[in-house]
BAFI-3210 file (N, C-alpha, C; in Angstrom, 3 decimals, decimal comma, padded with zeros to 6 digits):
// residues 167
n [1|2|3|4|5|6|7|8|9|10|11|12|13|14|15|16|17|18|19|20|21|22|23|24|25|26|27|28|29|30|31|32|33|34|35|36|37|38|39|40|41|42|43|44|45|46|47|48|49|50|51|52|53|54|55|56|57|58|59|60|61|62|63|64|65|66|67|68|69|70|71|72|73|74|75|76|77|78|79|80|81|82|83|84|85|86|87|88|89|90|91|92|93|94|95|96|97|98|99|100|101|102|103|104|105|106|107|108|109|110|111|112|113|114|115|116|117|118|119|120|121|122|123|124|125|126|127|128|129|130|131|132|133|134|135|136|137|138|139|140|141|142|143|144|145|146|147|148|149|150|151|152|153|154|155|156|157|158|159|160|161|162|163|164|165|166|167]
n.u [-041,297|-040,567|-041,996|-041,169|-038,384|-038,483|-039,596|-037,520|-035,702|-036,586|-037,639|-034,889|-032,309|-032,672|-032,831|-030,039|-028,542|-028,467|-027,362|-023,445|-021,833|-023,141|-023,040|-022,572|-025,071|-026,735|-029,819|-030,480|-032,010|-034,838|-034,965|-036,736|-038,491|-038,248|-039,263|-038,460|-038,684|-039,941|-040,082|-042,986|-041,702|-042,318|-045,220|-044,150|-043,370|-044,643|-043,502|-041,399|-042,485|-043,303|-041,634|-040,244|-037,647|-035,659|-036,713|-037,563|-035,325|-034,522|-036,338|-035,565|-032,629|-033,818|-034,986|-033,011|-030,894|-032,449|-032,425|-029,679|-029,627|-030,891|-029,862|-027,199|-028,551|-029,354|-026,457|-025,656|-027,368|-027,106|-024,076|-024,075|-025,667|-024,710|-021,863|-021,385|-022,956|-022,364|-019,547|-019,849|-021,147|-019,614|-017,415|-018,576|-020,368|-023,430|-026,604|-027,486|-026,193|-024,290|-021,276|-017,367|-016,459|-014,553|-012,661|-014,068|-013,638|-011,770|-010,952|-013,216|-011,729|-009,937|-011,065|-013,924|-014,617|-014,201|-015,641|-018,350|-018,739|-018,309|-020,497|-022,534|-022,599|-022,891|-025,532|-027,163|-026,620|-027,455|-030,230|-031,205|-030,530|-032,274|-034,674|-035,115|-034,661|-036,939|-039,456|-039,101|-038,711|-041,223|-042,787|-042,232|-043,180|-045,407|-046,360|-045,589|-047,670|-049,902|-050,023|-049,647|-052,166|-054,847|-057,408|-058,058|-058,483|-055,670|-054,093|-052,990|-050,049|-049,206|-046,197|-045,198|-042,843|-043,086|-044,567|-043,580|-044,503|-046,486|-049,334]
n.v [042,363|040,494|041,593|043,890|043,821|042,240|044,476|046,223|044,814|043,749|046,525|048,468|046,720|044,748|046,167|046,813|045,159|044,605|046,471|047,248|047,744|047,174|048,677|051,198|051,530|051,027|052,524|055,845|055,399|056,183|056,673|056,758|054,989|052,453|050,612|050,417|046,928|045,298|041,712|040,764|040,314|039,810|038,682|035,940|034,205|031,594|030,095|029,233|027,952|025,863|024,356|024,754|026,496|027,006|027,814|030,204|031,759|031,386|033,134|035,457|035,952|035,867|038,844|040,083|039,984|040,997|043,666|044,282|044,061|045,940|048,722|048,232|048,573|051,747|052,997|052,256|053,818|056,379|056,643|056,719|059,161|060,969|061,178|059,724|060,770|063,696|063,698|062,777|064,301|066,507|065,783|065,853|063,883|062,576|061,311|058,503|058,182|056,690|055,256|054,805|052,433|051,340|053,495|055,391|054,758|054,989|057,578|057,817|057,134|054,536|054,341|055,287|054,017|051,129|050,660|051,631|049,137|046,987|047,593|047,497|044,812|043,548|044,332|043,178|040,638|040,455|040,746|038,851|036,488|036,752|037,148|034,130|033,072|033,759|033,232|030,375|030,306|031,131|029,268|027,979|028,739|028,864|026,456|025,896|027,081|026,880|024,193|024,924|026,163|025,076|024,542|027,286|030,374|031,216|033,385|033,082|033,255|033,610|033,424|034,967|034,568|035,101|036,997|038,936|039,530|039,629|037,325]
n.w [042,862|040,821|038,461|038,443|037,908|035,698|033,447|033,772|032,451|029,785|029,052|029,190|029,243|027,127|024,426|025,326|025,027|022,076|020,948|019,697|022,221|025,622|027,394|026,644|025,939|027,874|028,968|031,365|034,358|036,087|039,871|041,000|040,414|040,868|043,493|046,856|048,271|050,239|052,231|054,283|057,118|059,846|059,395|058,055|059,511|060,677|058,708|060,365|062,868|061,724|060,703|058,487|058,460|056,684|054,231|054,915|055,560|053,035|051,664|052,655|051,998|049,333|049,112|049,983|047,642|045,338|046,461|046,131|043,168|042,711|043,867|041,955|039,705|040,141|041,138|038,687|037,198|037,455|037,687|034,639|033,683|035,240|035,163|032,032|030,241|030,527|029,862|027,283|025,520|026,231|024,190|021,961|021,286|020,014|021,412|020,450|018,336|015,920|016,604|016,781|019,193|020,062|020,097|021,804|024,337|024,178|024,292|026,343|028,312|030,827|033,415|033,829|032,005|032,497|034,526|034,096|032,319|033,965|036,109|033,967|033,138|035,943|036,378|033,989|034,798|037,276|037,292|035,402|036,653|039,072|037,886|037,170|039,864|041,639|040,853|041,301|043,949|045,187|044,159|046,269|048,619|048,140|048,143|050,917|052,190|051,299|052,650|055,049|055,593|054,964|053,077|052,673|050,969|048,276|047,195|043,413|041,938|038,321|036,398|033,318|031,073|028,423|028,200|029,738|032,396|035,298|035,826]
ca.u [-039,894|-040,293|-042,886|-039,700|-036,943|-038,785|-039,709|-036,447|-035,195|-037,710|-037,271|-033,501|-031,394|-032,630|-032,545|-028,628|-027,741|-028,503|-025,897|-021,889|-021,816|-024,122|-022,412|-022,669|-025,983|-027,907|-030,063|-030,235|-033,669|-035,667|-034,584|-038,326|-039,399|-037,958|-039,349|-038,094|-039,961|-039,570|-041,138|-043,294|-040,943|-043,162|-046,213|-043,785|-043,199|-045,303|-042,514|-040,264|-043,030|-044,002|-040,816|-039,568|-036,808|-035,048|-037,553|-037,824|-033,877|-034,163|-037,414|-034,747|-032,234|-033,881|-034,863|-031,514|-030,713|-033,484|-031,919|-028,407|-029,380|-031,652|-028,632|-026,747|-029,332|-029,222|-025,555|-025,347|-027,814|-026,861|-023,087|-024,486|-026,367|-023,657|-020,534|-021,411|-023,702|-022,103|-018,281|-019,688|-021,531|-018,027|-016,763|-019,245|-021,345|-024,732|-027,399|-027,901|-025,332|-023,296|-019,453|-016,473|-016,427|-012,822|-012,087|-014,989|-013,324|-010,033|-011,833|-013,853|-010,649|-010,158|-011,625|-015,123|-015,079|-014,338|-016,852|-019,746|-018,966|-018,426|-021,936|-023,625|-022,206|-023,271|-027,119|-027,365|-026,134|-028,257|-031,380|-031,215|-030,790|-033,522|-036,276|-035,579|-034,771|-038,116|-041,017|-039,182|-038,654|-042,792|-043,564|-041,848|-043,520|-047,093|-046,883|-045,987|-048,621|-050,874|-049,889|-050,028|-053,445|-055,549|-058,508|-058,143|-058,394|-054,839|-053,973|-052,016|-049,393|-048,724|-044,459|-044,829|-041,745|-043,422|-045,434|-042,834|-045,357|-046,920|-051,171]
ca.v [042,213|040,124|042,269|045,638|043,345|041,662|045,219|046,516|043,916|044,406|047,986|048,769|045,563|044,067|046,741|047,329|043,971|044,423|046,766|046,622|047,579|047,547|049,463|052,690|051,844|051,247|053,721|056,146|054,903|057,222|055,883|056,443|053,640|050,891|050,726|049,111|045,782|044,182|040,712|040,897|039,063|039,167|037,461|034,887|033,341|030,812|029,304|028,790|027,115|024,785|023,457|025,333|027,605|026,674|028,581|031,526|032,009|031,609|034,361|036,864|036,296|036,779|040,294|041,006|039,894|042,078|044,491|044,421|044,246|047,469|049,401|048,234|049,449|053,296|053,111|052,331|055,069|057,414|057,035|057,027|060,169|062,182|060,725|059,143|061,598|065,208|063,671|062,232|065,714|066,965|064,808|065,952|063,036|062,591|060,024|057,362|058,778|055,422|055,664|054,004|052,004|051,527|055,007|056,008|053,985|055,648|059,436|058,418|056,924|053,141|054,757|055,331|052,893|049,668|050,941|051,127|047,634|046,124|047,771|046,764|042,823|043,069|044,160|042,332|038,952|040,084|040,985|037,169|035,158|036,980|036,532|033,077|032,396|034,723|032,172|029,094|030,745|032,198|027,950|026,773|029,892|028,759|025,433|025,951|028,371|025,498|023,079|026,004|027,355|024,108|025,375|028,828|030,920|032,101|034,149|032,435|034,074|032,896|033,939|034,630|034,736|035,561|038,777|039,316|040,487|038,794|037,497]
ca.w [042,543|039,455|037,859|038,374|036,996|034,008|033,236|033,285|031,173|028,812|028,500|029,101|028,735|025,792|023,554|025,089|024,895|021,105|020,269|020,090|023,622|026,122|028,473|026,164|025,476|028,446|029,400|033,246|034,588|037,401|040,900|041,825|039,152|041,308|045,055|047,956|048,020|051,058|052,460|055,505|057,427|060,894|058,421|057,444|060,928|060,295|058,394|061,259|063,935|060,885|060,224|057,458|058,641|055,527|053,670|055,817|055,216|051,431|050,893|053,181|051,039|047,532|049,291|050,048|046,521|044,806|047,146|045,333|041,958|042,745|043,840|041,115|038,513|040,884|040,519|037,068|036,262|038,300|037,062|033,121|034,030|035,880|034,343|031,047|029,031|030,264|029,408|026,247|025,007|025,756|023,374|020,605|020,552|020,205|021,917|019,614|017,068|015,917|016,827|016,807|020,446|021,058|020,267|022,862|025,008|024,678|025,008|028,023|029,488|031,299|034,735|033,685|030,926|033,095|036,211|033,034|031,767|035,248|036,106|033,111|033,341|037,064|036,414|033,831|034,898|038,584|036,684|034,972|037,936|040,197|037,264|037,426|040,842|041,991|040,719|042,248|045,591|045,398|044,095|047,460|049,400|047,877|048,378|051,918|052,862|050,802|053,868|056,184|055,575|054,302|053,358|052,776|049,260|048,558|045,599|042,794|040,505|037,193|036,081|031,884|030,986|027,233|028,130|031,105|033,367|036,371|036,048]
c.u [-039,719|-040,980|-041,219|-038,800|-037,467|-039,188|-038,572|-035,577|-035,554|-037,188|-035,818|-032,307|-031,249|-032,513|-031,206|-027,948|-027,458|-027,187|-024,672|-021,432|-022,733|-024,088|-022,507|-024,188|-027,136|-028,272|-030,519|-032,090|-033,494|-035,231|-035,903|-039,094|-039,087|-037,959|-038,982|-039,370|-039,089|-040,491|-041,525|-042,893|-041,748|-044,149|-045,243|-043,124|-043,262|-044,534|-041,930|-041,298|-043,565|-043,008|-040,001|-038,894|-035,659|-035,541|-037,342|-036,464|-033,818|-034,971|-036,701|-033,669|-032,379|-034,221|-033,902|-030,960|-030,929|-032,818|-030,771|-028,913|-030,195|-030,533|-027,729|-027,147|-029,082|-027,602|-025,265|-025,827|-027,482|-024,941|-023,111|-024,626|-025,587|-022,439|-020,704|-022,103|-022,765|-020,485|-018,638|-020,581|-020,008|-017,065|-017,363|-020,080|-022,588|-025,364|-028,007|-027,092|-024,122|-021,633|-018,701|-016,221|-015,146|-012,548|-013,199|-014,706|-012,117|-010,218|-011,925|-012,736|-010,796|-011,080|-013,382|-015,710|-015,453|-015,376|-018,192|-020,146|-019,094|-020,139|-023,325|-023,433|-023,274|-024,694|-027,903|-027,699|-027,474|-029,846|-032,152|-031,353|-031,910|-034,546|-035,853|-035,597|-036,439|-039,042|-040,271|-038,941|-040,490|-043,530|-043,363|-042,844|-044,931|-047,567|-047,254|-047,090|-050,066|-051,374|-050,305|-051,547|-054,300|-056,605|-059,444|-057,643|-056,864|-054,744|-052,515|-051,466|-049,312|-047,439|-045,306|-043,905|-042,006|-043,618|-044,316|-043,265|-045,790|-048,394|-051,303]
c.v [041,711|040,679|043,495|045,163|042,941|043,294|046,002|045,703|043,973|045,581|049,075|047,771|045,110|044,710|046,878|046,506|043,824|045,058|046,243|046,637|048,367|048,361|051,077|052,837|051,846|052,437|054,138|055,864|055,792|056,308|055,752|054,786|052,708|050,922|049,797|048,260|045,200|042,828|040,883|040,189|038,656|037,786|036,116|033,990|032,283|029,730|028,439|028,201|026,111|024,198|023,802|026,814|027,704|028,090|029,923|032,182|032,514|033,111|035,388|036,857|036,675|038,238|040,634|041,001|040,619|043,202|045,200|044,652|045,940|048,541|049,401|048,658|050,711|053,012|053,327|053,476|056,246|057,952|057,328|058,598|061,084|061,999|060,518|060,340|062,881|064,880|063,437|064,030|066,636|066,872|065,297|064,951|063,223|061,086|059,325|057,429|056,977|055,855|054,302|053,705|051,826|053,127|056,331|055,201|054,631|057,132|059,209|058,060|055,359|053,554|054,211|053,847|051,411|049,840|050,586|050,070|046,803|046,447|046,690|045,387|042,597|043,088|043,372|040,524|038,948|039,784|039,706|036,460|035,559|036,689|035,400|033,132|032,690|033,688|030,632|029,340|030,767|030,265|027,102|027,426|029,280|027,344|024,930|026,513|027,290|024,391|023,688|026,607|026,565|024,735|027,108|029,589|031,749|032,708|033,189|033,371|033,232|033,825|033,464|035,613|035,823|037,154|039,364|040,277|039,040|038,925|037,147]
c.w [041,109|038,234|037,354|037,710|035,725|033,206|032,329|032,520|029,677|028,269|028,547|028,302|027,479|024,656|023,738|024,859|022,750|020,128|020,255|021,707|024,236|027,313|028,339|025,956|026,345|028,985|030,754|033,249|036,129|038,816|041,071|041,390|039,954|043,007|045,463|048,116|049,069|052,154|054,223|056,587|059,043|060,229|058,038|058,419|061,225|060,192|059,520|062,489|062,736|060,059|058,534|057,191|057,041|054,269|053,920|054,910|053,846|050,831|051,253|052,127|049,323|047,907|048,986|048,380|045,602|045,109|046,251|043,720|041,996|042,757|042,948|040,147|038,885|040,085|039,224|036,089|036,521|037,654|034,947|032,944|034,410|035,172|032,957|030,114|029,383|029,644|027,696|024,676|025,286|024,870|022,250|020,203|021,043|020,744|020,555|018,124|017,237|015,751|016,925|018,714|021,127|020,985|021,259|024,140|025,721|024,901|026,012|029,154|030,710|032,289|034,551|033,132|031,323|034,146|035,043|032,761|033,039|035,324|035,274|032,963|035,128|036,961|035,621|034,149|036,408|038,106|036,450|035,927|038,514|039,398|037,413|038,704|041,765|042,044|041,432|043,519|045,787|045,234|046,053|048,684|049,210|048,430|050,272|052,785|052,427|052,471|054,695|056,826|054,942|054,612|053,177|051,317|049,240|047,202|044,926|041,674|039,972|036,532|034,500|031,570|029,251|027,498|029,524|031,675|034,369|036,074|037,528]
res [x|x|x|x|x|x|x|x|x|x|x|x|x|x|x|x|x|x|x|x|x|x|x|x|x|x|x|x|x|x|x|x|x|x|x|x|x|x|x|x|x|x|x|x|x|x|x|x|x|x|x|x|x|x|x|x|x|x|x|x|x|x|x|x|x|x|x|x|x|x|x|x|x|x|x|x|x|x|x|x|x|x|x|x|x|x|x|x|x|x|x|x|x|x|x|x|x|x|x|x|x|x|x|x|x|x|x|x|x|x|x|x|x|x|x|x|x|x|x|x|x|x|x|x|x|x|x|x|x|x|x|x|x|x|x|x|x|x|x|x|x|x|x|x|x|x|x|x|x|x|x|x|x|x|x|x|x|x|x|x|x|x|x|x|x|x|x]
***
């Protein structure tokens, strides 16, 4: 999960966040690129006879979470992709051709225009919270499984936020 989002941050966001708007600028990403990731929720049982239903609760909801911002990335590319590039080649413009933004605003018409920016505010802003929230959900997850499983070699991630990748 945090490996797919720091990714796409990386390689969509931050370059769109750079322009005047990032709404014109992010770009349609492959639905395939971003698989359903979901937590083995039988395996995590554990939790709940060891006193940490609390837990359990929280690792389902960052799925579901993950979940949403995933769909919101599809959406977003999916309306870029079908809506956004064939109206804007209608228009005469080109990809990466610098334009005047209000007056591509007032071409593509409020409809489109506000669904793009809503989009791109929503994946953004989801994108942000799940890399952080991700490694302190996975610290509470480790430590329990620590208590859980004394004794026993577990695998440790390390979250760099620098190389935004997972060791």
């Amino acid at each position: 999960m945090w490996n797919n989002l720091s990714q796409y941050k990386k390689e969509i966001i931050n370059p769109a966040v750079e322009t005047k708007a990032a709404w014109l600028s992010m770009a349609a990403t492959i639905d395939a690129k971003y698989e359903d990731v979901h937590f083995p929720s039988k395996d995590l049982l554990f939790l709940l006879d060891s006193g940490h239903a609390q837990l359990y609760s929280e690792l389902l909801l960052e799925e579901q979470r993950y979940q949403i911002v995933i769909g919101l990335i599809r959406e977003l590319s999916k309306t870029t992709a079908e809506k956004l590039f064939p109206k804007m080649e209608q228009l005469g413009y080109l990809r990466g051709q610098d334009a005047d933004v209000e007056q591509i605003t007032k071409e593509l018409g409020p409809e489109l225009s506000q669904r793009l920016s809503d989009l791109t505010k929503g994946v953004i802003r989801h994108v942000s919270e799940n890399i952080e929230s991700l490694p302190t959900i996975y610290k509470k997850l480790r430590s329990n499984m620590e208590e859980h499983f004394k004794g026993k070699k577990l695998i440790k991630i390390e979250f760099s936020l620098e190389q935004e990748s997972v060791t």
